[in-house]
PyMOL Python script that loads the backbone (N, CA, C, O; Angstrom):
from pymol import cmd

cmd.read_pdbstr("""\
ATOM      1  N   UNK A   1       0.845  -1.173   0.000  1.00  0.00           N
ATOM      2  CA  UNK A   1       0.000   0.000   0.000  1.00  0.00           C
ATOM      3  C   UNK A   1       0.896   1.244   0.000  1.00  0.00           C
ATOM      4  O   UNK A   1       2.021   1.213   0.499  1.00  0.00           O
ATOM      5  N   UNK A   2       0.349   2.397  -0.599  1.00  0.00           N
ATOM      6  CA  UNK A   2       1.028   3.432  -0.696  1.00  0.00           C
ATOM      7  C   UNK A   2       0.366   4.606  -1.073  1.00  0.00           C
ATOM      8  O   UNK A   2      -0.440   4.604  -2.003  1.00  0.00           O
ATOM      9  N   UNK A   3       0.664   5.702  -0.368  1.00  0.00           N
ATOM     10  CA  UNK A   3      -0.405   6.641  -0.597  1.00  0.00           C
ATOM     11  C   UNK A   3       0.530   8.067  -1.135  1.00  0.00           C
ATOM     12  O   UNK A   3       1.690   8.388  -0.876  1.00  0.00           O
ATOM     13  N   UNK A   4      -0.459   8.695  -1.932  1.00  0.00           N
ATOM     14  CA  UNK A   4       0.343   9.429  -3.438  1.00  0.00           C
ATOM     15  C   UNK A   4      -1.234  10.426  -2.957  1.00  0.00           C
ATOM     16  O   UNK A   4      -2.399  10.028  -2.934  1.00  0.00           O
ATOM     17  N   UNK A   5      -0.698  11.736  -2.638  1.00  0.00           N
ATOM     18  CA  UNK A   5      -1.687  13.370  -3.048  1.00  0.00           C
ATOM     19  C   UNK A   5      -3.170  12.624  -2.101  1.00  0.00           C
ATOM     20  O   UNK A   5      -4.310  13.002  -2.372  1.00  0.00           O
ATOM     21  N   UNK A   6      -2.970  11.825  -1.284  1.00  0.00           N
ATOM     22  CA  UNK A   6      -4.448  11.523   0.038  1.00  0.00           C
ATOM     23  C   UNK A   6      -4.979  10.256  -1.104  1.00  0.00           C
ATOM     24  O   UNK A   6      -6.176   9.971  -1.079  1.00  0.00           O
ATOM     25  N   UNK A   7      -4.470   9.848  -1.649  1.00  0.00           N
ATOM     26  CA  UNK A   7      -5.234   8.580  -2.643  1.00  0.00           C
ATOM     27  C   UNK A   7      -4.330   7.612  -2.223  1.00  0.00           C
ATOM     28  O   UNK A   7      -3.109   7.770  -2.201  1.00  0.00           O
ATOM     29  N   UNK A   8      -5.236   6.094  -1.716  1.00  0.00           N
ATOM     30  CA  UNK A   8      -4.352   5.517  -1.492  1.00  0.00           C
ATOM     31  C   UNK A   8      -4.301   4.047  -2.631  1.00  0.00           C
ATOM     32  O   UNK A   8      -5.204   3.414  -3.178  1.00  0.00           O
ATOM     33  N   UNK A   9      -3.117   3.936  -2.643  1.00  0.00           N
ATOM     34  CA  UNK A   9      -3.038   2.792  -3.830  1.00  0.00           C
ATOM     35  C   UNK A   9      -2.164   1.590  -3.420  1.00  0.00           C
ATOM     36  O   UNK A   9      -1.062   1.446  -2.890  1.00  0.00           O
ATOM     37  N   UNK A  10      -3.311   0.649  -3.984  1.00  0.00           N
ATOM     38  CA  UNK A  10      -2.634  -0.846  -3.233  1.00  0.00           C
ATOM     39  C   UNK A  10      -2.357  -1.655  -4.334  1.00  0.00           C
ATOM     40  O   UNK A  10      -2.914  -1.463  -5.414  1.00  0.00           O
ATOM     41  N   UNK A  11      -1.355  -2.747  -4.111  1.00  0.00           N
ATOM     42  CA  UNK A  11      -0.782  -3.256  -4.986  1.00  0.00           C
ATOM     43  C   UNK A  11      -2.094  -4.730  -5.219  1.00  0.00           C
ATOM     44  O   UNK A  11      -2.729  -5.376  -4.386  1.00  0.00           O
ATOM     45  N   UNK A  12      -2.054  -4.781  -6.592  1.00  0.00           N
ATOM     46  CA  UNK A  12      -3.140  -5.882  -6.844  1.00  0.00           C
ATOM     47  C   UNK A  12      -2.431  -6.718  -8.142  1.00  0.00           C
ATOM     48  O   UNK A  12      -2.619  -6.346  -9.301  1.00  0.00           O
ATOM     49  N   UNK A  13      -1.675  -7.780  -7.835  1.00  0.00           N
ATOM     50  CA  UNK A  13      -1.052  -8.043  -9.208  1.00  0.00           C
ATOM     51  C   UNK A  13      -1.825  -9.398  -9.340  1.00  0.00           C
ATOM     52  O   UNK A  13      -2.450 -10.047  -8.500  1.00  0.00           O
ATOM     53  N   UNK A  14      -1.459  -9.717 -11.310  1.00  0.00           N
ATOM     54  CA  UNK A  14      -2.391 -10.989 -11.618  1.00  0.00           C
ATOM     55  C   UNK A  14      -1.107 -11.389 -11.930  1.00  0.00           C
ATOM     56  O   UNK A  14      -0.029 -11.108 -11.407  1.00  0.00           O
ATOM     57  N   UNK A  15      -1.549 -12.458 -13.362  1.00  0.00           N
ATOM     58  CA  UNK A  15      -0.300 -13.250 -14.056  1.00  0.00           C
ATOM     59  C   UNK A  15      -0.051 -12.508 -15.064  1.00  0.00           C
ATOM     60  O   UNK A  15       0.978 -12.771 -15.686  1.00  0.00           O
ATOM     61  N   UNK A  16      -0.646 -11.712 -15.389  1.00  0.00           N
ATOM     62  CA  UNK A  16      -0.561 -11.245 -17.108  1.00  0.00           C
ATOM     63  C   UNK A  16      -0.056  -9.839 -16.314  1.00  0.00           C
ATOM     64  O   UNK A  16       0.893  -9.411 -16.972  1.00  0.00           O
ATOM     65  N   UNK A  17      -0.323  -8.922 -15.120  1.00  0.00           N
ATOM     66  CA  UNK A  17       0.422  -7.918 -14.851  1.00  0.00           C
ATOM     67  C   UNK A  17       1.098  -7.903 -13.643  1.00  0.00           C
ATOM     68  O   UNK A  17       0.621  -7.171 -12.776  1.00  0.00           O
ATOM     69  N   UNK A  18       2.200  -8.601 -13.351  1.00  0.00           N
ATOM     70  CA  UNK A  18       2.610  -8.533 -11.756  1.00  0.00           C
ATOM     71  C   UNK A  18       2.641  -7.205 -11.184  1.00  0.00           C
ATOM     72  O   UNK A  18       2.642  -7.279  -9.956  1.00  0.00           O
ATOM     73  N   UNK A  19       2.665  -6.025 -11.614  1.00  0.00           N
ATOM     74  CA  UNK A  19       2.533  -5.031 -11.124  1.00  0.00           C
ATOM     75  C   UNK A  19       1.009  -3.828 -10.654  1.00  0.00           C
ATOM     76  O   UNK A  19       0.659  -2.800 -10.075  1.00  0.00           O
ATOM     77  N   UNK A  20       0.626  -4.925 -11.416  1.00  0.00           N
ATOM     78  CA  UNK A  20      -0.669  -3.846 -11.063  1.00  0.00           C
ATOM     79  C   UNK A  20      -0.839  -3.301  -9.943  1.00  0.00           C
ATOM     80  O   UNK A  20      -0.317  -3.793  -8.943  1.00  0.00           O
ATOM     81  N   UNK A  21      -1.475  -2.364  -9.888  1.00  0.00           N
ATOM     82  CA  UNK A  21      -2.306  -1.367  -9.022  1.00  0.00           C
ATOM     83  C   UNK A  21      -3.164  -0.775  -8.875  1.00  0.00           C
ATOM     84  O   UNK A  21      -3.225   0.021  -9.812  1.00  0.00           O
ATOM     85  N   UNK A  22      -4.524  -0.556  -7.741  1.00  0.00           N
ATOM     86  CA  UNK A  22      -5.275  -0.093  -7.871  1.00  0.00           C
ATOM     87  C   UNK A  22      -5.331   1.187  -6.732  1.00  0.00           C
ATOM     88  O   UNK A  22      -4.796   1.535  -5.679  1.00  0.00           O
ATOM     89  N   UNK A  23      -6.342   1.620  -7.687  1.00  0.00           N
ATOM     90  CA  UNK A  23      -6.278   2.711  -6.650  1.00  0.00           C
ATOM     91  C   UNK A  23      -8.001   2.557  -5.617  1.00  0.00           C
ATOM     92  O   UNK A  23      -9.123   2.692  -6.104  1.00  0.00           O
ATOM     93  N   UNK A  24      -7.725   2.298  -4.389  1.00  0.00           N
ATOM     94  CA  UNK A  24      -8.814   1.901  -3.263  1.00  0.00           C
ATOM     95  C   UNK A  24      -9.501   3.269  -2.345  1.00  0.00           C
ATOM     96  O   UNK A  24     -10.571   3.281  -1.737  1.00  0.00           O
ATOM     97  N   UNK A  25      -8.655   4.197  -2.461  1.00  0.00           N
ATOM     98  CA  UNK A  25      -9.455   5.151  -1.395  1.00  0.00           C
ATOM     99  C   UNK A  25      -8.869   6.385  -1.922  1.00  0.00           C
ATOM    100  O   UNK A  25      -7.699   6.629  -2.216  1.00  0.00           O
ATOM    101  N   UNK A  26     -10.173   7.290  -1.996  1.00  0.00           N
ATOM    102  CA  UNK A  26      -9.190   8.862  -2.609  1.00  0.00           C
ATOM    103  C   UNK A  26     -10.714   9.834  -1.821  1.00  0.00           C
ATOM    104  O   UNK A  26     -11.883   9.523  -1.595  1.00  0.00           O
ATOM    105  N   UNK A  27     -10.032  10.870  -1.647  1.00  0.00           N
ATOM    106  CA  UNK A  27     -10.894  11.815  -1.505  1.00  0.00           C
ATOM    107  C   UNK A  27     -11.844  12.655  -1.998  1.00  0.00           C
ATOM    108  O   UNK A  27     -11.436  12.961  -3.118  1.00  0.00           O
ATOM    109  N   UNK A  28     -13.015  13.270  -1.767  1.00  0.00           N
ATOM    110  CA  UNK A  28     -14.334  13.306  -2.531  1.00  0.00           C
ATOM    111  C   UNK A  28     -13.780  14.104  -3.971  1.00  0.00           C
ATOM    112  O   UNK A  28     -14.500  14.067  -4.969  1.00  0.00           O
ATOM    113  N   UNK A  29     -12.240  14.942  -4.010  1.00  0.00           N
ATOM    114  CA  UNK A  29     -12.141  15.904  -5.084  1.00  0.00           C
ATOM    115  C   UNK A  29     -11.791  15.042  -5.964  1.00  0.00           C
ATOM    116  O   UNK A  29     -11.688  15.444  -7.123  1.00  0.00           O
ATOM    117  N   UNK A  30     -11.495  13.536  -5.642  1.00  0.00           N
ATOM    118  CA  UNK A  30     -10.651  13.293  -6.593  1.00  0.00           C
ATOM    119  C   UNK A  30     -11.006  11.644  -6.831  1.00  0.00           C
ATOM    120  O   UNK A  30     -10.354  10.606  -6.948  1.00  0.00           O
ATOM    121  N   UNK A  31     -12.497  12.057  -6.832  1.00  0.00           N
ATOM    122  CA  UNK A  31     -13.171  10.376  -6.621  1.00  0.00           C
ATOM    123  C   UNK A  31     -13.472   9.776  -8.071  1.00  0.00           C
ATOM    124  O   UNK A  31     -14.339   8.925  -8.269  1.00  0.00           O
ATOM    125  N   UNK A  32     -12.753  10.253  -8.935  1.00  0.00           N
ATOM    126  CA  UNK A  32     -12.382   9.510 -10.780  1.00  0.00           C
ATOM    127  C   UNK A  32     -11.224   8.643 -10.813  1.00  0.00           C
ATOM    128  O   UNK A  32     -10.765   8.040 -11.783  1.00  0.00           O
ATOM    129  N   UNK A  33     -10.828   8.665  -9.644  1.00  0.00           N
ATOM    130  CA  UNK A  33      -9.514   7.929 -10.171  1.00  0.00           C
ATOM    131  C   UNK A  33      -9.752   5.955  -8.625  1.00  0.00           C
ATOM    132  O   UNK A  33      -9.113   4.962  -8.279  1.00  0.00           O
ATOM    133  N   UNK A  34     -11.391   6.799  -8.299  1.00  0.00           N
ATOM    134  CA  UNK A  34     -11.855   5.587  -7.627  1.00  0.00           C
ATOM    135  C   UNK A  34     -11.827   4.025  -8.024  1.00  0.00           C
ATOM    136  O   UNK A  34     -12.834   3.628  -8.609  1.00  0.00           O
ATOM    137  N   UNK A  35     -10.983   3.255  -7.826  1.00  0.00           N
ATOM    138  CA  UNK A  35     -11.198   1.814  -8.238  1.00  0.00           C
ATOM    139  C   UNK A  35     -10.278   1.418  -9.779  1.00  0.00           C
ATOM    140  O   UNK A  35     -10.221   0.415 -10.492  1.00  0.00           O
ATOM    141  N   UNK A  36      -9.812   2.414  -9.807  1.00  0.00           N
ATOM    142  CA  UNK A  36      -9.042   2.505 -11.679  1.00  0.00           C
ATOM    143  C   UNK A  36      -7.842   1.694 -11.286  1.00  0.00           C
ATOM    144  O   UNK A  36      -7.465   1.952 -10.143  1.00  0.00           O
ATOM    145  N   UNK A  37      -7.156   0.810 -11.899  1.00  0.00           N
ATOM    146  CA  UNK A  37      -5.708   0.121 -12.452  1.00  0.00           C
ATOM    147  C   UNK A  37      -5.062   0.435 -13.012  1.00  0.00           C
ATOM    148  O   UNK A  37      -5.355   0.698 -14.178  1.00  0.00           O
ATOM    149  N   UNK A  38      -4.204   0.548 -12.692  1.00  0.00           N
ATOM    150  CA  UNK A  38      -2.577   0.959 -13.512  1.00  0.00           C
ATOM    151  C   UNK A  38      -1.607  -0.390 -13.635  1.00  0.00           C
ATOM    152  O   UNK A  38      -1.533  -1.195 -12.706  1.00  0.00           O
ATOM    153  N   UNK A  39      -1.002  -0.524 -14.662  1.00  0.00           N
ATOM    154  CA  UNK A  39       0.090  -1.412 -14.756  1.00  0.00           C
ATOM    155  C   UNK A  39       1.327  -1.304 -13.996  1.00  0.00           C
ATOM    156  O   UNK A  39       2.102  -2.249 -13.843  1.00  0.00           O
ATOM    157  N   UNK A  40       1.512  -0.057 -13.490  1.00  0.00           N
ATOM    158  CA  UNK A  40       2.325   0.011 -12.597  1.00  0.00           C
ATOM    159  C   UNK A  40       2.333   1.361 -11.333  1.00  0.00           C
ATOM    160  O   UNK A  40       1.516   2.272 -11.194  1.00  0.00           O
ATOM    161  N   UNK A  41       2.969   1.203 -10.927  1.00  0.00           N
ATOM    162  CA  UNK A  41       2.626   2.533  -9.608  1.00  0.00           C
ATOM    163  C   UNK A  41       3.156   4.192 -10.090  1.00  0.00           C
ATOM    164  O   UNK A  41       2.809   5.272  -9.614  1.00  0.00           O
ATOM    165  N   UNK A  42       4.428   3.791 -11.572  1.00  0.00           N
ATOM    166  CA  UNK A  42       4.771   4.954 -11.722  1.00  0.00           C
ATOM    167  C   UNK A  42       3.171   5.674 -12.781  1.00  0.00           C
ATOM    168  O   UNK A  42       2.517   6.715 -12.711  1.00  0.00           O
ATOM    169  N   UNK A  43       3.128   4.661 -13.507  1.00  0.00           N
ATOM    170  CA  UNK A  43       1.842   4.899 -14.092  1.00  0.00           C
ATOM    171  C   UNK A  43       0.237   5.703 -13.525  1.00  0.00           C
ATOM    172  O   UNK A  43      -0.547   6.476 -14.077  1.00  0.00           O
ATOM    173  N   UNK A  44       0.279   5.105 -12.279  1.00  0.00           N
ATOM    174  CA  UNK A  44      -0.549   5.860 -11.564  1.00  0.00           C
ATOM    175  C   UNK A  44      -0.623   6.935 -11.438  1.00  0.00           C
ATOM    176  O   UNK A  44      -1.577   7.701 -11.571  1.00  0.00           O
ATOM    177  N   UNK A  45       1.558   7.264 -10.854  1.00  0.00           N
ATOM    178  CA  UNK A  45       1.443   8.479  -9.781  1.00  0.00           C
ATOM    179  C   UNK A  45       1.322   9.769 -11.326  1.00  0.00           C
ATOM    180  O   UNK A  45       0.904  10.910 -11.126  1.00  0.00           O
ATOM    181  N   UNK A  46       1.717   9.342 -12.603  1.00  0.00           N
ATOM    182  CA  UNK A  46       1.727  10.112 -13.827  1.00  0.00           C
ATOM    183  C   UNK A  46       0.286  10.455 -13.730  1.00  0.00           C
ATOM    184  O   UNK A  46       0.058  11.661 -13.631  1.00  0.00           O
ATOM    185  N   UNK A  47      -0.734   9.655 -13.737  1.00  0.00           N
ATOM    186  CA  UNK A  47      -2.304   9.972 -14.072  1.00  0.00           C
ATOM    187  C   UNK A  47      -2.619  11.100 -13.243  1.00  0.00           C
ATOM    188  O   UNK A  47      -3.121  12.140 -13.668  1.00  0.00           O
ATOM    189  N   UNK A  48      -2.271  10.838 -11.884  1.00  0.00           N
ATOM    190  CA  UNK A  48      -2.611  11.593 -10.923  1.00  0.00           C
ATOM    191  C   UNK A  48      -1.699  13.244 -10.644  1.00  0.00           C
ATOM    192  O   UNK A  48      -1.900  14.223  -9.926  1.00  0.00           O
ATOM    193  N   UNK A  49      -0.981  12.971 -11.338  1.00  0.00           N
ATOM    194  CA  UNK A  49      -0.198  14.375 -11.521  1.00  0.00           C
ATOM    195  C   UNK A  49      -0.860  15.525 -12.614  1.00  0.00           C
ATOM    196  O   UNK A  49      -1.206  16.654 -12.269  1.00  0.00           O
ATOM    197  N   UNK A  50      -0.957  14.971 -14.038  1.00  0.00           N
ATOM    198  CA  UNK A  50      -1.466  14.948 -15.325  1.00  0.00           C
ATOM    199  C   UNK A  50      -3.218  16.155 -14.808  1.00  0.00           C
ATOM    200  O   UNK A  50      -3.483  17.332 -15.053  1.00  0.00           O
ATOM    201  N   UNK A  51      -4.098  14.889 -13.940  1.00  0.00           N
ATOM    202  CA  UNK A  51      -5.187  15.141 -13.395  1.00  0.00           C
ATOM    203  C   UNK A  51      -5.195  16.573 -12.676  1.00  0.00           C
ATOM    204  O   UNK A  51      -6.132  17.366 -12.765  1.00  0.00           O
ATOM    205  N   UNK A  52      -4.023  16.788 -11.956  1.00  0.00           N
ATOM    206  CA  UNK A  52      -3.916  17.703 -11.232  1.00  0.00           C
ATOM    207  C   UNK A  52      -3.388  18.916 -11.566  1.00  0.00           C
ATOM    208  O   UNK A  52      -3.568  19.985 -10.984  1.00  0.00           O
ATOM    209  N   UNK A  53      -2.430  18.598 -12.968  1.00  0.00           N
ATOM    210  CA  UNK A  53      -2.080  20.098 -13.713  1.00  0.00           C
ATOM    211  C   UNK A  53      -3.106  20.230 -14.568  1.00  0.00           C
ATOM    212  O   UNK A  53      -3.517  21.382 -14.712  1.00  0.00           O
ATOM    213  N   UNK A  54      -3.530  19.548 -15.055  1.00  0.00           N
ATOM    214  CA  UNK A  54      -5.224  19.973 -16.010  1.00  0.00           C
ATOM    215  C   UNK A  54      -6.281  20.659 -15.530  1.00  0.00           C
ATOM    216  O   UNK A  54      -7.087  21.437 -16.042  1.00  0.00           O
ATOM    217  N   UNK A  55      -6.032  19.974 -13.845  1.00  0.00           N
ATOM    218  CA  UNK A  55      -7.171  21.125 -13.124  1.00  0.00           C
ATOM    219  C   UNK A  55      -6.578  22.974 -12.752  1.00  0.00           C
ATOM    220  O   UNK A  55      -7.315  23.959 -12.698  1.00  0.00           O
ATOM    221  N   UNK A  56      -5.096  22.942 -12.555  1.00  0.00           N
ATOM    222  CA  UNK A  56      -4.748  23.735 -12.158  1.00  0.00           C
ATOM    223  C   UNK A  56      -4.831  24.950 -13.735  1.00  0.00           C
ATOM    224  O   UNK A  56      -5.019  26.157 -13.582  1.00  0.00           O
ATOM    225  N   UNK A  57      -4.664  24.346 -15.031  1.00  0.00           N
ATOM    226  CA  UNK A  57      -4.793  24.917 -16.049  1.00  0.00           C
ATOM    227  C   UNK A  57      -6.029  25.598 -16.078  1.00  0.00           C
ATOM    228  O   UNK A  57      -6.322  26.790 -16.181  1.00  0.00           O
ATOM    229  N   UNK A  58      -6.857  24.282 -15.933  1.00  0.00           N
ATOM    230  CA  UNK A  58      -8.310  24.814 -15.957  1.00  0.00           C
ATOM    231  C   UNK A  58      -8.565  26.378 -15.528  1.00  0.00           C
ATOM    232  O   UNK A  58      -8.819  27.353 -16.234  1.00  0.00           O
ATOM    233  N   UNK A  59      -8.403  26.256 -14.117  1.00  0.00           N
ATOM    234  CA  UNK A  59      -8.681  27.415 -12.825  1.00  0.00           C
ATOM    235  C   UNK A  59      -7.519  28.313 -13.303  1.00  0.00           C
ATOM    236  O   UNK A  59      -7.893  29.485 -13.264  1.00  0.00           O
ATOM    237  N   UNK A  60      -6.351  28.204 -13.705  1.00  0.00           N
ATOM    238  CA  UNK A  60      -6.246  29.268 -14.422  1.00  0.00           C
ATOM    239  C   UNK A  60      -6.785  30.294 -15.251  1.00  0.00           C
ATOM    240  O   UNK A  60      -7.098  31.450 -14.964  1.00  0.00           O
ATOM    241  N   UNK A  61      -6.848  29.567 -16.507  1.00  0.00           N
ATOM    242  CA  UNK A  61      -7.687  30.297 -17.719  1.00  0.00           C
ATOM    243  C   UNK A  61      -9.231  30.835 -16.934  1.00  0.00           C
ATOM    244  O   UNK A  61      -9.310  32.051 -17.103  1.00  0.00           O
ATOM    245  N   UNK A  62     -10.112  30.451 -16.364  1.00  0.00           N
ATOM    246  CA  UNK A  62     -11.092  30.804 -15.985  1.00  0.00           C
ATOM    247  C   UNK A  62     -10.693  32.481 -15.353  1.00  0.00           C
ATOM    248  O   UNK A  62     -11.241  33.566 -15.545  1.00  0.00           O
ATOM    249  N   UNK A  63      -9.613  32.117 -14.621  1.00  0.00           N
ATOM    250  CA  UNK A  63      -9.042  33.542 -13.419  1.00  0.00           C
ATOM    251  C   UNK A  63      -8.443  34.370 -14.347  1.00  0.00           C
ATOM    252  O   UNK A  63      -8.329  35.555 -14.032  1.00  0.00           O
ATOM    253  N   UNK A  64      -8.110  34.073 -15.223  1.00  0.00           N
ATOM    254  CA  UNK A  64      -7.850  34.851 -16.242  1.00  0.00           C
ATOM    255  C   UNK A  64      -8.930  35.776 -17.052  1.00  0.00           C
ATOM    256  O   UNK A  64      -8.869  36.999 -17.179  1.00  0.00           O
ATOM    257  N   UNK A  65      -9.843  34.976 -17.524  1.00  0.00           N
ATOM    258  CA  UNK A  65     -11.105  35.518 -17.928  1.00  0.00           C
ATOM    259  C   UNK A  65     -11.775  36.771 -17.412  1.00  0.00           C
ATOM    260  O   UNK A  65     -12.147  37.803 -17.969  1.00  0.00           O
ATOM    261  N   UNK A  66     -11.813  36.226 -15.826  1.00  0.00           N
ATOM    262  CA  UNK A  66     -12.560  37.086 -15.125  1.00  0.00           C
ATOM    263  C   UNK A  66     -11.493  38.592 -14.733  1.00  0.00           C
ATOM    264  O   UNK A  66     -12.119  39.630 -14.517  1.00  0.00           O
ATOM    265  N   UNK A  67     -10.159  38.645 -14.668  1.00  0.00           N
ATOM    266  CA  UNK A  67      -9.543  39.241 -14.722  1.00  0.00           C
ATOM    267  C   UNK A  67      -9.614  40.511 -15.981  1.00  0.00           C
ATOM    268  O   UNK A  67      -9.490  41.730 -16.098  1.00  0.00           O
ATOM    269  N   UNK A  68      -9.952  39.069 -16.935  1.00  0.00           N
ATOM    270  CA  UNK A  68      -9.696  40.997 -18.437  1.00  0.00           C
ATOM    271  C   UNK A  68     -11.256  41.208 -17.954  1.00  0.00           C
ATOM    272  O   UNK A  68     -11.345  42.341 -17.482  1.00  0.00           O
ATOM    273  N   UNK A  69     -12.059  40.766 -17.923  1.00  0.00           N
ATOM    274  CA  UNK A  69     -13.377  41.747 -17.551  1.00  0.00           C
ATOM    275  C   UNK A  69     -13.498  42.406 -16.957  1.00  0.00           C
ATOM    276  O   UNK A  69     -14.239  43.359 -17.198  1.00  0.00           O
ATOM    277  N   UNK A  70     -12.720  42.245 -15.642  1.00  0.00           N
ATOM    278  CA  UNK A  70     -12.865  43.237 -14.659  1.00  0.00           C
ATOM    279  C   UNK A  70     -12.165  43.759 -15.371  1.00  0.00           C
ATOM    280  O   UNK A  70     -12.900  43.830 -16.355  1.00  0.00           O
ATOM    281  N   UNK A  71     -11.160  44.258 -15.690  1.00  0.00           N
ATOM    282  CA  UNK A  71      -9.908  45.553 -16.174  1.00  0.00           C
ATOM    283  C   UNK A  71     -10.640  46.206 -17.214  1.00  0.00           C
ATOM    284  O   UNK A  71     -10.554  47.434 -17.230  1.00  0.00           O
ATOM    285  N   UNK A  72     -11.495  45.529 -18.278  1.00  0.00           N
ATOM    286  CA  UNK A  72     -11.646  46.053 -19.741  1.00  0.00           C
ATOM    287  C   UNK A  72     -13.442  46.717 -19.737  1.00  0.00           C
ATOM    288  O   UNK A  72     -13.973  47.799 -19.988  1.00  0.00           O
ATOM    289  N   UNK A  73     -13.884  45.389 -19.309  1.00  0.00           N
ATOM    290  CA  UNK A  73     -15.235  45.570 -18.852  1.00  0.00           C
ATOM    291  C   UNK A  73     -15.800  44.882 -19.916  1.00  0.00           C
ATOM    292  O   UNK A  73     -17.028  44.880 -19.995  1.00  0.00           O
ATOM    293  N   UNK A  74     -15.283  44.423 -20.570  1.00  0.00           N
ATOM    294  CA  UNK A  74     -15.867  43.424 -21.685  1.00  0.00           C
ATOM    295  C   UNK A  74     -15.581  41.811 -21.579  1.00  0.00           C
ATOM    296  O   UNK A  74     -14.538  41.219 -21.302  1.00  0.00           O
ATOM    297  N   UNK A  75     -16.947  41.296 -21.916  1.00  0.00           N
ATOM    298  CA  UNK A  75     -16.095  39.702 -21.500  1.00  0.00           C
ATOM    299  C   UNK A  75     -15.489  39.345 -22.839  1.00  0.00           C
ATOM    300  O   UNK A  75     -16.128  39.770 -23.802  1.00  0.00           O
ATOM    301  N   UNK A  76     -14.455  38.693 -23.094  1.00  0.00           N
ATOM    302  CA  UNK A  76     -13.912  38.214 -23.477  1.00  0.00           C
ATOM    303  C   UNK A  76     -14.020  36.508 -23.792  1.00  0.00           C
ATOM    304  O   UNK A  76     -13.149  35.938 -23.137  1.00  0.00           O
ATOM    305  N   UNK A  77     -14.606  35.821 -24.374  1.00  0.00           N
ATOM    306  CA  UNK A  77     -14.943  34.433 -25.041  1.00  0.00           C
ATOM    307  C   UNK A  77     -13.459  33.341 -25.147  1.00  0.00           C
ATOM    308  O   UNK A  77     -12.885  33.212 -26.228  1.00  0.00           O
ATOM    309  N   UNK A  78     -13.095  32.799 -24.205  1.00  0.00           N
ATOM    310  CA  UNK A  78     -12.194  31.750 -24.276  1.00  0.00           C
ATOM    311  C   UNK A  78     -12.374  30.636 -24.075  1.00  0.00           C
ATOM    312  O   UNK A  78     -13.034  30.191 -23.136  1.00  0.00           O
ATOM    313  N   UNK A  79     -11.540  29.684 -25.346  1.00  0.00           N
ATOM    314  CA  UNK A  79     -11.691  28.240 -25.173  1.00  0.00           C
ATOM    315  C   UNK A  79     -11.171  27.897 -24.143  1.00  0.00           C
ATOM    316  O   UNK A  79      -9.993  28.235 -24.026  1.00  0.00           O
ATOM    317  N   UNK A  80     -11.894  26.985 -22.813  1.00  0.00           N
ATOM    318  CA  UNK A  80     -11.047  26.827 -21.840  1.00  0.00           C
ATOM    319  C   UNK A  80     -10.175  25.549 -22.393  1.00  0.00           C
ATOM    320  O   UNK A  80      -9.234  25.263 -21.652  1.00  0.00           O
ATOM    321  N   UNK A  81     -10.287  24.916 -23.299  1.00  0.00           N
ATOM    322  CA  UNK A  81      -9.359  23.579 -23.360  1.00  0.00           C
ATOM    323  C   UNK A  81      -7.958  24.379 -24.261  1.00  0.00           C
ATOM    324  O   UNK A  81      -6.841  24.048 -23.864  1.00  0.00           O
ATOM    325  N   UNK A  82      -8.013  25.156 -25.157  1.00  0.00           N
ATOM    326  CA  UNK A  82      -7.257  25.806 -26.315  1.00  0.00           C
ATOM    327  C   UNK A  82      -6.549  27.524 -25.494  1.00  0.00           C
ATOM    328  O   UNK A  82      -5.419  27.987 -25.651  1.00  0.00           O
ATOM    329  N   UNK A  83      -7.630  28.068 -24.708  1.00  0.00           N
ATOM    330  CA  UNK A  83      -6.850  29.085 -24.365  1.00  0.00           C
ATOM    331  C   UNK A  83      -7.056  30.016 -25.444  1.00  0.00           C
ATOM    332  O   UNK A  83      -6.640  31.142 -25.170  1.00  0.00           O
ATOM    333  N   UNK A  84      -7.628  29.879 -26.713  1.00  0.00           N
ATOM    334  CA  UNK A  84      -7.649  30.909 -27.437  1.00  0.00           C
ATOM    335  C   UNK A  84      -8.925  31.399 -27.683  1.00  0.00           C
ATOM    336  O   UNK A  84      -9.874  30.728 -27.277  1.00  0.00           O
ATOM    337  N   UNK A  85      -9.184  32.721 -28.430  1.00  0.00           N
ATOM    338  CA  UNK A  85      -9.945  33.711 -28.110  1.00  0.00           C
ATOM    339  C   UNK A  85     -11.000  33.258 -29.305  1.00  0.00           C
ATOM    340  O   UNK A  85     -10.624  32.926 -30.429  1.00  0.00           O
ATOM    341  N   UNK A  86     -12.708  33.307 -28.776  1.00  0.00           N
ATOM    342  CA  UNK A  86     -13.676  32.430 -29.446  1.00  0.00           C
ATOM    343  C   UNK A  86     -14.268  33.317 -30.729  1.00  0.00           C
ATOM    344  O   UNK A  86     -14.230  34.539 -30.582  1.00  0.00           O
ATOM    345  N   UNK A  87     -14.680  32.919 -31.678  1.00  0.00           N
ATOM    346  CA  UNK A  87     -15.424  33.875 -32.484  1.00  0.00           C
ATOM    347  C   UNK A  87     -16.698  34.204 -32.387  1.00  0.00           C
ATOM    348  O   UNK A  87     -17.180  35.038 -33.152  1.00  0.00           O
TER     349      UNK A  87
END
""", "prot")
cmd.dss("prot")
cmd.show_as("cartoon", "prot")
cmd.util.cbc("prot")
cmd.orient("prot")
């Protein structure tokens, strides 16, 4: 067992993956990665990193948004996945 960002992940291996891993207990923010397998633990701790700069991107661009509105007073239309400006 081993616990990675309050998620804890236990080792579950078969014949076809001696390494597997699952992930058994995570907290309510981060309850997608509930019950999921990885082939290995580095594999995991990648998903769970990945998960966590995508969100931090996310909440970026949004704070951004709201930022030129307040300054300009106009909203401004952004793709939140692209970052670029909508037609």
């Amino acid at each position: 067992m081993q616990k990675y960002k309050n998620i804890i992940i236990e080792n579950t291996p078969s014949e076809k993956f001696p390494e597997l891993v699952t992930m058994t207990k995570t907290p309510k923010s981060k309850d997608i990665f509930l019950g999921r397998k990885y082939i290995n633990i580095t594999k995991a701790i990648t998903a769970i990193d990945q998960h966590l700069a995508e969100e931090l991107i996310l909440k970026g661009s949004r704070r951004v948004k709201e930022e030129l509105t307040e300054l300009f007073g106009v909203e401004v239309a952004l793709d939140v996945e692209t970052g670029v400006e909508e037609q």
